[in-house]
N, C-alpha and C positions, 0 to 999 in steps of 0.2 A: 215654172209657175211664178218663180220669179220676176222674170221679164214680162209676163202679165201684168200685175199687178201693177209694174212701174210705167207700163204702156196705156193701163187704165187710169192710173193717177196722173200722166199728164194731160191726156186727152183730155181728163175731167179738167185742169188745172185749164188748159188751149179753149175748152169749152165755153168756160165761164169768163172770158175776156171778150166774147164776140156778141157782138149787139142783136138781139132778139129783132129789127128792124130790117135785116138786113137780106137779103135773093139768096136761094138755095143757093145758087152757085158762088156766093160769096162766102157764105157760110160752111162749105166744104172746101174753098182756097184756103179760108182763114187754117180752119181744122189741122189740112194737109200741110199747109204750111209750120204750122206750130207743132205739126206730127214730126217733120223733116227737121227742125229745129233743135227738138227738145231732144230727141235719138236719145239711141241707148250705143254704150259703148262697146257691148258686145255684136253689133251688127256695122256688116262694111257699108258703105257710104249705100250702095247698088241695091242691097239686102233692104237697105232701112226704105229705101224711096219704093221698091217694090210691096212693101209689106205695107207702108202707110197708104199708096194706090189701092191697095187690096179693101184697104181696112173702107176707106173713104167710097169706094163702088161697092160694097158691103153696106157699107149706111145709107148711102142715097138710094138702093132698092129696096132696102130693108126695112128702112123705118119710114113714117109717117110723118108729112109736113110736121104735125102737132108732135108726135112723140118726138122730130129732132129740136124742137122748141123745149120742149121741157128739157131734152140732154144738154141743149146750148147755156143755156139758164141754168143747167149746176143743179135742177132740182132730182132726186132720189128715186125712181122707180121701180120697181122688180122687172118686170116686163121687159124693160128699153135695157136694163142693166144686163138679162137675161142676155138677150138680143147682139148687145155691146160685145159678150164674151163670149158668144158663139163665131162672132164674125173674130176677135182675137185668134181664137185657137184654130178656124180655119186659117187663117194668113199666114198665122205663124208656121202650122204646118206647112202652106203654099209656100214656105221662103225658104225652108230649112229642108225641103223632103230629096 
């Protein structure tokens, strides 16, 4: 639960740095990028790149043009937030099972 939280907190953190202007698929680089980046210490280098792939093909089916605007923008939802930690804890189990 842990490693949640601190997976949600960056994302949110990677989020909010990416310009609302910008092509899905720049806005899921940026994401994964800043996913790869920020890691958690408890995942090996293979682990982290696998779970943030997971996470990032999780959001690009998952969400809605509009609802990744609003998660890029840092704004609050239930919904997307819902969403956000369903795709977490599948990953996480995909990386760890």
């Amino acid at each position: 639960k842990k490693l949640l939280f601190v997976i949600l907190i960056f994302l949110f953190q990677i989020s909010s740095q990416v310009k609302s202007d910008m092509t899905k698929r720049k806005i899921f680089t940026e994401l994964f990028n800043g996913c790869v980046k920020e890691g958690d210490p408890n995942m090996t280098l293979g682990v982290q790149f696998e779970y943030c792939a997971c996470i990032m093909s999780n959001m690009s089916t998952g969400l809605t043009y509009d609802e990744l605007m609003v998660f890029v923008e840092g704004r609050e939802e239930a919904k997307i937030n819902r969403k956000i930690g369903k795709f977490t804890k599948k990953c996480i189990e995909k990386v760890y099972q």
